[in-house]
Rosetta silent file (secondary structure, phi, psi, omega in degrees, C-alpha in Angstrom):
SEQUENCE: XXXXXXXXXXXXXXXXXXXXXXXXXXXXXXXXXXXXXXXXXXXXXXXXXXXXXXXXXXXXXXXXXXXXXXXXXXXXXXXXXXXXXXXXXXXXXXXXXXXXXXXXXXXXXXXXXXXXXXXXXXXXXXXXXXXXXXXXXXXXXXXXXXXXXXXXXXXXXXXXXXXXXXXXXXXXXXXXXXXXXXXXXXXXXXXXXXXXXXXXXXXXXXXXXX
SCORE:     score description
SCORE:     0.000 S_00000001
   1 L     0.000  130.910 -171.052  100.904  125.609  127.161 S_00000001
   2 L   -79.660  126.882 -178.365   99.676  128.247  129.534 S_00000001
   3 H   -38.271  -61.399  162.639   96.776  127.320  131.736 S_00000001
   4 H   -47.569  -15.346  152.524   95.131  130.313  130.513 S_00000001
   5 H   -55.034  -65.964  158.421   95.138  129.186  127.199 S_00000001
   6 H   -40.469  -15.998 -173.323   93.538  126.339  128.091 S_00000001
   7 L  -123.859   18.386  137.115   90.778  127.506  129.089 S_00000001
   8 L   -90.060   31.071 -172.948   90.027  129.093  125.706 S_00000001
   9 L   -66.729  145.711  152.780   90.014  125.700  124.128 S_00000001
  10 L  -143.489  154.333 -167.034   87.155  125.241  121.467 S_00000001
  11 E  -110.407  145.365 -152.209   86.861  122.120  119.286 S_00000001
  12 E  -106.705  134.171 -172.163   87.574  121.805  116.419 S_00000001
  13 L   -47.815  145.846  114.610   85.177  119.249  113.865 S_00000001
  14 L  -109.650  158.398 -174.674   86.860  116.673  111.838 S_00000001
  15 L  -139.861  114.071 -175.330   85.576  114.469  109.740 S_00000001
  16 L  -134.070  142.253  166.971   87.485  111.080  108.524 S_00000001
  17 L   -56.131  154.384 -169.789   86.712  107.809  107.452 S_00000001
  18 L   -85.688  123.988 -146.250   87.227  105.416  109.857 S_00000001
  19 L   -94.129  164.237 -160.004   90.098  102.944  109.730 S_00000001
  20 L   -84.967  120.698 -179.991   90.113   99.961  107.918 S_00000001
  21 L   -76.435  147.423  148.665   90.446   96.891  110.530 S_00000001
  22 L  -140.559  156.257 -167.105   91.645   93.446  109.301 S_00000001
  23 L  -107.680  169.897 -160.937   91.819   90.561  111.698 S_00000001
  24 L  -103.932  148.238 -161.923   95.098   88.592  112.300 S_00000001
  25 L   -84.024   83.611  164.036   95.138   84.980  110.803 S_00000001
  26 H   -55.541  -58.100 -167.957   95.724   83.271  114.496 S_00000001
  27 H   -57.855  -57.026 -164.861   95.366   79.725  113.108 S_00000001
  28 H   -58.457  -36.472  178.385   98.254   80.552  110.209 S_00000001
  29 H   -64.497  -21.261 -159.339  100.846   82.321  113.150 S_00000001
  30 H   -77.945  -31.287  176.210   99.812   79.419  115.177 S_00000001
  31 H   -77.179  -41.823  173.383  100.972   77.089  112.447 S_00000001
  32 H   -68.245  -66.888  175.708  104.295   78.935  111.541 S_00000001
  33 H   -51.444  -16.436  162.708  105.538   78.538  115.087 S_00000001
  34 H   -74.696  -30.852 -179.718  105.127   75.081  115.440 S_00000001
  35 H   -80.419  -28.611  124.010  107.208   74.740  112.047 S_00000001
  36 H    -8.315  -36.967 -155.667  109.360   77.272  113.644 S_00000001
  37 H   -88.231  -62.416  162.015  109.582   75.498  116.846 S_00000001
  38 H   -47.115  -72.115  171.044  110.498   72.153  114.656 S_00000001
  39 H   -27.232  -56.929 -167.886  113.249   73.414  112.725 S_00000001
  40 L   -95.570   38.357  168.762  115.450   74.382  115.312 S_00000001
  41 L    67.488   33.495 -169.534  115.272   70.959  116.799 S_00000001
  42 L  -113.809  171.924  169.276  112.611   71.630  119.633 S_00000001
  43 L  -126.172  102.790 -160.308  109.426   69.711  120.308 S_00000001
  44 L   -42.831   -1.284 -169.512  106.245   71.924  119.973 S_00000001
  45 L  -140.659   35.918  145.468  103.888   69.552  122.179 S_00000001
  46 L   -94.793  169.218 -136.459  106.379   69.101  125.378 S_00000001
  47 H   -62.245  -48.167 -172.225  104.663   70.540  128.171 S_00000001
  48 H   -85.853   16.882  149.485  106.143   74.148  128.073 S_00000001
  49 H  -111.319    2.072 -175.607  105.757   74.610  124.610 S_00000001
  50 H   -52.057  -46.117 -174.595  102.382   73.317  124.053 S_00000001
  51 L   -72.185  -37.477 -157.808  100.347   76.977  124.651 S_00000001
  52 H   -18.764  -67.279  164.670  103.437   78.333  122.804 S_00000001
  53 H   -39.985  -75.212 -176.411  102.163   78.822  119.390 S_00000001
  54 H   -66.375  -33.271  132.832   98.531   80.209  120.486 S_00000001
  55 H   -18.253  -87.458 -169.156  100.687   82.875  122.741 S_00000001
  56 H   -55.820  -15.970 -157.031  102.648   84.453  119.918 S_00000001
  57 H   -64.898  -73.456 -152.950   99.422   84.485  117.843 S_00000001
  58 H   -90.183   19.101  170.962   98.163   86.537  119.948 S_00000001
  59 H   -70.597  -57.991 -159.641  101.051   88.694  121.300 S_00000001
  60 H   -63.102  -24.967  161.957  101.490   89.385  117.565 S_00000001
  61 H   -45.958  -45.243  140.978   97.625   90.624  117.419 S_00000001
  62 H    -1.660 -102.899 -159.307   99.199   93.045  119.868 S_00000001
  63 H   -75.909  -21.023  166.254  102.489   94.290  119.343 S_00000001
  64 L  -109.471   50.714 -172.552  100.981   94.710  115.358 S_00000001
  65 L   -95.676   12.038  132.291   97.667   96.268  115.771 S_00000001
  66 L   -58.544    2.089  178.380   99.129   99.176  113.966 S_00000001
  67 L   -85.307  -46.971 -170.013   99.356   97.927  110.718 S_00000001
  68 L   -98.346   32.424  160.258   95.785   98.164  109.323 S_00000001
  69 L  -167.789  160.984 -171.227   94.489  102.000  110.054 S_00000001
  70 L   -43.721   99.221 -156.970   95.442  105.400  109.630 S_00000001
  71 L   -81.932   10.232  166.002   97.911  106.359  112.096 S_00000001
  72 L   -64.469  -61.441  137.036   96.593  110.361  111.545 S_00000001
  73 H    30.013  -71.338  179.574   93.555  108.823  112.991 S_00000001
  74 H   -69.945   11.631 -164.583   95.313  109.233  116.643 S_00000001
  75 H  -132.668  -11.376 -179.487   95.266  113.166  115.941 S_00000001
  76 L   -59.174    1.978  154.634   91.629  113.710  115.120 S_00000001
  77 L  -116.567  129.056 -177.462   91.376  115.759  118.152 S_00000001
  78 E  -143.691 -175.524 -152.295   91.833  119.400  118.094 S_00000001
  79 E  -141.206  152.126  151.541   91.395  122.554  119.877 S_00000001
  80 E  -114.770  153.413 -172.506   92.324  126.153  119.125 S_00000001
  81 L  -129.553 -157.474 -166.432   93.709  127.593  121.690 S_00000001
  82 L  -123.893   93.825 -164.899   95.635  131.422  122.000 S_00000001
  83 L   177.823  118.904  159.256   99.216  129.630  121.643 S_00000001
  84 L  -142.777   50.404  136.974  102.114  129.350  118.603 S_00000001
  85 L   -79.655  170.764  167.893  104.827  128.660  120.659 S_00000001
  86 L   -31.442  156.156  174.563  106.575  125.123  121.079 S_00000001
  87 L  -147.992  120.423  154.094  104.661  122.228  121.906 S_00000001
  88 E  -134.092  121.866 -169.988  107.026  119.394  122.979 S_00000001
  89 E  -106.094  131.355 -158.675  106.146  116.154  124.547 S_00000001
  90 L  -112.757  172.962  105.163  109.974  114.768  125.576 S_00000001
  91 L    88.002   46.243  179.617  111.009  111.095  126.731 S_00000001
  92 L   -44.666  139.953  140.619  107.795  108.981  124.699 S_00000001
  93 L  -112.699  150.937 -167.079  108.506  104.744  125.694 S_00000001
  94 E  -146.314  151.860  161.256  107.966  103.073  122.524 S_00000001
  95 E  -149.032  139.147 -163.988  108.465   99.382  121.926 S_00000001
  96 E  -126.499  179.854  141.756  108.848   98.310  118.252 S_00000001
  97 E  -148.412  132.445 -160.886  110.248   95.282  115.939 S_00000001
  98 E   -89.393  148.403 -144.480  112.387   95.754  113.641 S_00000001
  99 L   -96.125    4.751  156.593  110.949   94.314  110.563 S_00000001
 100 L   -79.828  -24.654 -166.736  114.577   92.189  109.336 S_00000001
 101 L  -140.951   17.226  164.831  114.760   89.908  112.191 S_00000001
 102 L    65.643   10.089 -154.481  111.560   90.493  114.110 S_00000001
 103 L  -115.735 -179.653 -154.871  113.162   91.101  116.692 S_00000001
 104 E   -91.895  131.537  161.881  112.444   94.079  119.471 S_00000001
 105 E  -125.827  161.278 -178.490  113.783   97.894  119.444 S_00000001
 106 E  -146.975  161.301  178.779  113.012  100.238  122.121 S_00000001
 107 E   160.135 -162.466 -178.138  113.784  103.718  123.271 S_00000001
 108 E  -107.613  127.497  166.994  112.177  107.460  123.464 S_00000001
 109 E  -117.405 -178.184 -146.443  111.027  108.952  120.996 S_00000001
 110 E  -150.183  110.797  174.115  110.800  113.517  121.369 S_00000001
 111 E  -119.302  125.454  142.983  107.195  115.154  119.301 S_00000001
 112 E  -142.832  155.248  146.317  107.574  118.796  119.355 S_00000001
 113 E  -164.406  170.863 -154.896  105.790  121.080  117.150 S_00000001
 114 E  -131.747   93.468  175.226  105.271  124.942  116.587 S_00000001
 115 L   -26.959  167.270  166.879  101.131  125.577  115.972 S_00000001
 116 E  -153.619  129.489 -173.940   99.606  127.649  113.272 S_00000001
 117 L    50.358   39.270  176.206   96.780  129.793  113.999 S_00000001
 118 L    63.765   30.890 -177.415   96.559  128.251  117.090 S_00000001
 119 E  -106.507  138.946  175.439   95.737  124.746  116.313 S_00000001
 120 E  -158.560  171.561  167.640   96.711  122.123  118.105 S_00000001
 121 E  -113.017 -164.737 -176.048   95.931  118.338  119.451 S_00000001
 122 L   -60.280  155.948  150.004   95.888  116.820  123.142 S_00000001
 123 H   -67.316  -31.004  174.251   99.216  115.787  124.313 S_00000001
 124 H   -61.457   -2.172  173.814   98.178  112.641  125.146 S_00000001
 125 H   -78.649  -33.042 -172.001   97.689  112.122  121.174 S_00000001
 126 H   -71.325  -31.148  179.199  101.196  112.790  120.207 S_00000001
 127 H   -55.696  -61.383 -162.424  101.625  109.726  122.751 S_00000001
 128 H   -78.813  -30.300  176.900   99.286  107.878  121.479 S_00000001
 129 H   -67.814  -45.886  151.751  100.348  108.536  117.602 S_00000001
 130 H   -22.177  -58.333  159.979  104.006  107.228  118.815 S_00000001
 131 H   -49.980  -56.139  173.417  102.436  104.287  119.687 S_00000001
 132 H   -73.769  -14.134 -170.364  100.148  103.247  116.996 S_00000001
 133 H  -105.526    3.237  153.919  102.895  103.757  114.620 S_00000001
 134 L   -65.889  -11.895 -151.548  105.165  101.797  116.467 S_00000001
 135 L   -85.532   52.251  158.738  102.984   98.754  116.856 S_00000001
 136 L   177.691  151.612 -150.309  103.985   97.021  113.445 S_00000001
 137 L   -34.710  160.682 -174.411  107.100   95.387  111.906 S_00000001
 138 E  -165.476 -159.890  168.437  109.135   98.664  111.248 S_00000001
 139 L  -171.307  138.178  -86.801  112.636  100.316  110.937 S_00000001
 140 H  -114.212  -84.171 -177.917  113.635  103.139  112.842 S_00000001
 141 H   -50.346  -44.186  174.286  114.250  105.907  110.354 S_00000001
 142 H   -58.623  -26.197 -148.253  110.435  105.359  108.873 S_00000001
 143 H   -87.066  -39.999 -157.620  108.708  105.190  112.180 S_00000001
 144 H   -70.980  -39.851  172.931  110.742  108.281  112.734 S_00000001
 145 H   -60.507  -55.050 -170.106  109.262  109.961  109.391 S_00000001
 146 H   -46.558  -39.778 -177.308  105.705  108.472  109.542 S_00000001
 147 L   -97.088   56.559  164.137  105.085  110.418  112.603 S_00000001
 148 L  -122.573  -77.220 -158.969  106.221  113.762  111.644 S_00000001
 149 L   -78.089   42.650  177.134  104.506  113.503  108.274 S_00000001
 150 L  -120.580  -46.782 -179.135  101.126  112.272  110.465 S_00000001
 151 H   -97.067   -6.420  177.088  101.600  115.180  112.354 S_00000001
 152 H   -87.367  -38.263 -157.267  102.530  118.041  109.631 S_00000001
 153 H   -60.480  -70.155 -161.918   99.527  116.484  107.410 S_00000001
 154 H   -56.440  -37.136 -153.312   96.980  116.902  110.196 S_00000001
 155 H  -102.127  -39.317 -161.997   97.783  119.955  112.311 S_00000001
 156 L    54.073   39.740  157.510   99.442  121.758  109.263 S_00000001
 157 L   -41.827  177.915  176.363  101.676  123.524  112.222 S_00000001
 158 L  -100.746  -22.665 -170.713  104.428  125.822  110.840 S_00000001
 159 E  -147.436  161.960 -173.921  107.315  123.363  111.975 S_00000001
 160 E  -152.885  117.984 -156.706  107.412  119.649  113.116 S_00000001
 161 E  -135.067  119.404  177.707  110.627  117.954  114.735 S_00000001
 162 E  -149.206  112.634  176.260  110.533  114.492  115.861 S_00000001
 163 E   -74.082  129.865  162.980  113.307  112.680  117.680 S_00000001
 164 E  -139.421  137.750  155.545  113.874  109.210  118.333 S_00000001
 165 E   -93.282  111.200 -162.866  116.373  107.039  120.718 S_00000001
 166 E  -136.221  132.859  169.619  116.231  103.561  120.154 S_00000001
 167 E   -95.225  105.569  164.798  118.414  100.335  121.389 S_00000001
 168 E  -101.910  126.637  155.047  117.874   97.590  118.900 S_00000001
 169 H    -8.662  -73.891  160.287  117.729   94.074  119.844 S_00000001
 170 H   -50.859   -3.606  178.443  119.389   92.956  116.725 S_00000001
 171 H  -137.118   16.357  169.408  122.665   94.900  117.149 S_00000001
 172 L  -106.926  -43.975 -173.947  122.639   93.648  121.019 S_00000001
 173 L  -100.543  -37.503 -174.258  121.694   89.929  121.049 S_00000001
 174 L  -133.262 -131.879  179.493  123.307   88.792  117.720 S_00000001
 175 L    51.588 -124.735 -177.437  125.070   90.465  114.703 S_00000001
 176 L   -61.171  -55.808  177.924  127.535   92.879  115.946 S_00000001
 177 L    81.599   59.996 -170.149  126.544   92.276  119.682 S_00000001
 178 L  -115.381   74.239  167.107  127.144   96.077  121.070 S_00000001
 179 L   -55.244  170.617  177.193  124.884   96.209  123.907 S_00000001
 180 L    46.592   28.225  152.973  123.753   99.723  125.230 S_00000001
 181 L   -65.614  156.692 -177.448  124.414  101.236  121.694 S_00000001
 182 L  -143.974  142.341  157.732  121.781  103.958  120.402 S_00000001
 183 E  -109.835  123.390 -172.939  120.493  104.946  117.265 S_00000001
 184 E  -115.712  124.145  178.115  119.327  108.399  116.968 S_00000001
 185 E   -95.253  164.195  164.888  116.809  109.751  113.999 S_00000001
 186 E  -156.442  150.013  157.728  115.546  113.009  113.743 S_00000001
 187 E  -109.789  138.188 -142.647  112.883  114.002  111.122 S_00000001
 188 L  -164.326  139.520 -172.784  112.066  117.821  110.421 S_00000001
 189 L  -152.179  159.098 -171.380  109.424  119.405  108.882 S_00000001
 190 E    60.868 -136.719  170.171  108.439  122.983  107.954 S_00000001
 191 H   -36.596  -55.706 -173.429  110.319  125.574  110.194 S_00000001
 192 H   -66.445  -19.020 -178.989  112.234  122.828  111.513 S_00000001
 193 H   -77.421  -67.723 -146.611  113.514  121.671  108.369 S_00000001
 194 H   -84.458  -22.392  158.855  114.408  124.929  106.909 S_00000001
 195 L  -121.520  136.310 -171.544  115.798  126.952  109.947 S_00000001
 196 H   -77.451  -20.938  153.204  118.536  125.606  111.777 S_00000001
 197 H   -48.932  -40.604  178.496  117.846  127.454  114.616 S_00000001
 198 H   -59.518  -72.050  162.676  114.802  126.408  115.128 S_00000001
 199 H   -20.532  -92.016  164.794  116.416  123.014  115.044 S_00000001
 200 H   -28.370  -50.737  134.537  118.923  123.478  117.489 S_00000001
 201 H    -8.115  -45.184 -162.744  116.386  124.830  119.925 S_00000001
 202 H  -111.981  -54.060 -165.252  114.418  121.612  120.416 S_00000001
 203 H   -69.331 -106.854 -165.017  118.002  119.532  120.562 S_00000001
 204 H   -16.388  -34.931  162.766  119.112  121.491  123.173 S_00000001
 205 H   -57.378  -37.924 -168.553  115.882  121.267  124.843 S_00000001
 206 H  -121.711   19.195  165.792  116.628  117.224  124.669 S_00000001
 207 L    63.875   20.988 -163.425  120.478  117.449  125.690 S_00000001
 208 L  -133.908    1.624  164.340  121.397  116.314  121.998 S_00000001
 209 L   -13.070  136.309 -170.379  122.435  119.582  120.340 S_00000001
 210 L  -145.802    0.000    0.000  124.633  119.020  117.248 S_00000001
């Protein structure tokens, strides 16, 4: 985005309901990990497992505070500026779980999109939408959709292309066991769906042309 652009920013209103909060059940995770803890032959009140339980509660308060509000929400700010060219925010960290085995994926995720009428949000929002929609059990290919169609919804851009590279946990530590394997999504929307050029453009741009 050209500095001169910038400095025709003006903002633009929205108006949204506010998302719906629900609080996480501490006492019930607190209980499922000690029967957790039991099962696999451990003992939930030697000394370094004692906090154990009241930990994950609230790790999981955490790593899933994305489940209960709008992740569009993270996009409610916008500006027009004098700009329809690319917008791409490259090399995102994300941390996830994948929602069969609970267990962690990680990787980069790639937001680009190509305004309409000059609309656009902060970058740090595409960041921050990456985020909230990682933060709750999930699988790869959705997380990869949800934020495209978060970001096509809101902006209504003409095209929306959103990569992600992710190392899962579950195809490292057990299963298969293939460390340093990658799974790569790509979701397309608009422009991006429909011209392959367009396409191809932003993969080069990320070294992944196809």
């Amino acid at each position: 985005m050209s500095q001169n652009a910038g400095m025709h920013r003006s903002r633009v209103a929205t108006h949204s309901a506010p998302p719906v909060q629900q609080a996480v059940d501490h006492e019930k995770i607190e209980q499922a990990v000690r029967m957790i803890l039991e099962a696999i032959g451990e003992n939930p009140d030697r000394e370094g497992l004692i906090d154990t339980p009241q930990r994950v509660a609230r790790m999981y308060q955490e790593i899933f505070s994305g489940l209960h509000s709008d992740p569009a929400e993270e996009l409610s700010a916008r500006f027009h500026v004098d700009h329809d060219e690319l917008v791409l925010v490259k090399d995102i960290t994300f941390y996830s779980a994948c929602e069969h085995h609970l267990l962690p994926f990680y990787g980069l995720a790639h937001v680009a999109y190509l305004p309409a009428n000059g609309t656009v949000t902060g970058l740090s929002k595409l960041a921050r939408l990456v985020d909230h929609v990682a933060k709750q059990p999930q699988i790869q290919e959705r997380m990869t959709n949800t934020i495209a169609d978060a970001l096509h919804s809101t902006l209504n851009p003409q095209g929306v292309m959103v990569v992600i590279e992710a190392e899962h946990l579950c195809m490292t530590m057990r299963g298969v066991k293939k460390p340093g394997s990658k799974t790569v999504t790509i979701a397309s929307r608009g422009l991006y769906e429909s011209n392959p050029e367009k396409q191809q453009q932003v993969l080069r741009m990320l070294h992944l042309e196809v």
